[in-house]
C-alpha positions as a printed NumPy array, in Angstrom:
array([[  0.   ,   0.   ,   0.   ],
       [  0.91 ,   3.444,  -0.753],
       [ -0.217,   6.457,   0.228],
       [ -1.039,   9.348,  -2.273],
       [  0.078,  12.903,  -3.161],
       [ -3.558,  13.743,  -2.668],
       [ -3.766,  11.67 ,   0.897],
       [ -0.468,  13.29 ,   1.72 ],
       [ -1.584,  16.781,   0.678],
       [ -4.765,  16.313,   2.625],
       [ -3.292,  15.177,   5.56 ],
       [ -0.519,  18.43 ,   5.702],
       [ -3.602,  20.327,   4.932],
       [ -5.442,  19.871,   7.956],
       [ -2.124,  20.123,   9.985],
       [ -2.152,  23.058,   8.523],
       [ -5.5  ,  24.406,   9.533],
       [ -4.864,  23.011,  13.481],
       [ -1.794,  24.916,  13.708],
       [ -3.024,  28.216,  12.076],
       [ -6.611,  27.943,  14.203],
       [ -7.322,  31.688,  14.997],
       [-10.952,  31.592,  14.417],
       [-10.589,  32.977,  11.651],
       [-11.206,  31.495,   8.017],
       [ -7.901,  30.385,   7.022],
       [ -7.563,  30.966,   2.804],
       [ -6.669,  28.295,   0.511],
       [ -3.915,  30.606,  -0.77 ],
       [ -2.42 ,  30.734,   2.458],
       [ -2.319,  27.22 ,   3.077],
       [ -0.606,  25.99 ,  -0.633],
       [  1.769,  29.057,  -0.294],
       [  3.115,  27.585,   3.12 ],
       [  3.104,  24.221,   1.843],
       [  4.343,  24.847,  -1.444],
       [  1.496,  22.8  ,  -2.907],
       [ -0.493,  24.191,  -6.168],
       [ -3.656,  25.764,  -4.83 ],
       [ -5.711,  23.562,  -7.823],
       [ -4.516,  20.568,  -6.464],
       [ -5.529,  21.921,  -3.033],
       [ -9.217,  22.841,  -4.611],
       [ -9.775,  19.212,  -5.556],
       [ -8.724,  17.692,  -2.174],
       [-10.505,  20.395,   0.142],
       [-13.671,  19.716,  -2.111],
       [-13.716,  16.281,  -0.7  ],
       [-12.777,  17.46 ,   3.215],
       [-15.71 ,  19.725,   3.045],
       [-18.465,  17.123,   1.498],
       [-17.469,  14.666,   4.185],
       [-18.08 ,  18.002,   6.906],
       [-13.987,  17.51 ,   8.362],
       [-14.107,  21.566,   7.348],
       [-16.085,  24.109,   7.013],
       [-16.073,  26.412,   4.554],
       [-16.906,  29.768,   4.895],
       [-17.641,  32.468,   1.585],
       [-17.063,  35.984,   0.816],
       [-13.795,  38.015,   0.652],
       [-13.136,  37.006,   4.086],
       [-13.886,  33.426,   3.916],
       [-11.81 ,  30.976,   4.122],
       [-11.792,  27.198,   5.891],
       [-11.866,  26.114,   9.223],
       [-11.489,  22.343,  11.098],
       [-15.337,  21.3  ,  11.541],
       [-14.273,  19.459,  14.475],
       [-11.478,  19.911,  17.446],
       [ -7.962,  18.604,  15.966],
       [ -8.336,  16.081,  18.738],
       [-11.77 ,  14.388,  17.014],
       [ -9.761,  13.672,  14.239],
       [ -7.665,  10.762,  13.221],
       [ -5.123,  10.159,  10.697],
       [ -6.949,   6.928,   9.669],
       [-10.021,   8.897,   9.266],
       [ -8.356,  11.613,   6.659],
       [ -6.722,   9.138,   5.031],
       [ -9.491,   6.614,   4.619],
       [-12.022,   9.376,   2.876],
       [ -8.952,  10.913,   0.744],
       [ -7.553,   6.811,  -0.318],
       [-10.585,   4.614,   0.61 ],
       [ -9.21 ,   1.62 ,   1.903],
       [ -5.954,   1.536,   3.138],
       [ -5.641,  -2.49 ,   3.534],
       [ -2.761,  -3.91 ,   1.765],
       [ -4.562,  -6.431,  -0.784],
       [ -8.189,  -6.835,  -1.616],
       [ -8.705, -10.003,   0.148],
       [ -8.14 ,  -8.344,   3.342],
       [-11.463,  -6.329,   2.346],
       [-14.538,  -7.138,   4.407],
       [-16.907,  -8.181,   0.553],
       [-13.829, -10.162,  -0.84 ],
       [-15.231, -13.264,  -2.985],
       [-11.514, -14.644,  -2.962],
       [-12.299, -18.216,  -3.406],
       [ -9.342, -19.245,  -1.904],
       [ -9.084, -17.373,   0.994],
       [-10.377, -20.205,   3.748],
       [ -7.272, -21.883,   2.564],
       [ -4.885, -19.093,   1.477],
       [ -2.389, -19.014,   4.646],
       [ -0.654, -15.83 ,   2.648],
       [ -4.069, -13.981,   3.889],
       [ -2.634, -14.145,   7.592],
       [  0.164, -12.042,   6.275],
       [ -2.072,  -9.664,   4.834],
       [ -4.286,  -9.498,   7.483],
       [ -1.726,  -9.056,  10.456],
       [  0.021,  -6.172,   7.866],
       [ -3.471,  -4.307,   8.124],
       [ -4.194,  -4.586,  11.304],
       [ -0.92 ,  -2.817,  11.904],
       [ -1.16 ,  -0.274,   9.476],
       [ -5.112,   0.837,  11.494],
       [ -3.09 ,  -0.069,  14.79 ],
       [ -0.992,   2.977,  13.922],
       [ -3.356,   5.535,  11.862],
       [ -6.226,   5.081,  14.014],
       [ -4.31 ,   6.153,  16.912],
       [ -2.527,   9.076,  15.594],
       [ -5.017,  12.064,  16.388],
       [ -4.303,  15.297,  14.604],
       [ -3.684,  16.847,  17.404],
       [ -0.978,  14.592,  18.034],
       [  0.577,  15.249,  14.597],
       [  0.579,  19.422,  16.155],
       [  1.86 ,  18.586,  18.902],
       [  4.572,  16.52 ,  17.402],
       [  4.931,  19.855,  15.373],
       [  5.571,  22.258,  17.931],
       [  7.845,  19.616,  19.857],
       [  9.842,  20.032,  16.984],
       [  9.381,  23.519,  15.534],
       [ 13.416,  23.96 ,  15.494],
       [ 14.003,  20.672,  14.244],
       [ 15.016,  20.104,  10.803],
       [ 13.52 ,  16.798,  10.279],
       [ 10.07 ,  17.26 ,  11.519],
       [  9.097,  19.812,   7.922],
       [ 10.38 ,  16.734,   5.999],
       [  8.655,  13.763,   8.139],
       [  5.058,  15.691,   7.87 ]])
């Protein structure tokens, strides 16, 4: 499994909006210009944050988008999920799989422990965690590259 530009994208987007929560509408410009990501590409994925209600949007010359929720409601399994869909390894790991073989298949333990480990860790990751991991390591050097 691998994850997306646009599940990246969305998931340094909402970072983005936790750490510059002011109560004001935060612009879409803003947010691309910081993370030197093309505001288009930006359009597409904050379409699909603010369908699902995980922002809200907010219109006019001083609109902008906010977090619809408290960083802390959050999950990185959750923004990931609605920006990838499933995030399981290999279809048969999928609750509807019609794998014929998979009674039998003893590859589909692999698969199956490998998922459970990936939602171990993204389900448990809270974007609030992922700001305060930011501002533990505001003058670190690593921590722009690892988000």
């Amino acid at each position: 499994m691998k994850i997306s530009t646009k599940g990246r994208y969305a998931l340094r987007m909402m970072v983005d909006l936790a750490l510059n929560e002011s109560g004001e509408p935060i612009k879409l410009k803003d947010i691309a210009a910081r993370q030197d990501i093309s505001e288009k590409y930006l359009e597409q994925i904050i379409s699909m944050l603010n369908k699902a209600d995980y922002v809200q949007s907010i219109r006019g010359a001083r609109g902008g988008y906010l977090l619809a929720k408290k960083p802390e409601e959050y999950t990185v399994g959750m923004i990931l999920r609605l920006i990838e869909g499933s995030l399981t390894p290999v279809d048969c790991v999928e609750q509807n799989c019609d794998c014929t073989r998979s009674t039998k298949c003893v590859t589909a333990r692999v698969w199956k422990k490998i998922d459970d480990a990936i939602s171990e860790v993204v389900d448990n990751i809270s974007l609030q965690d992922l700001v305060d991991w930011h501002h533990e390591g505001e003058n670190q050097e690593w921590i722009a590259w690892y988000i």
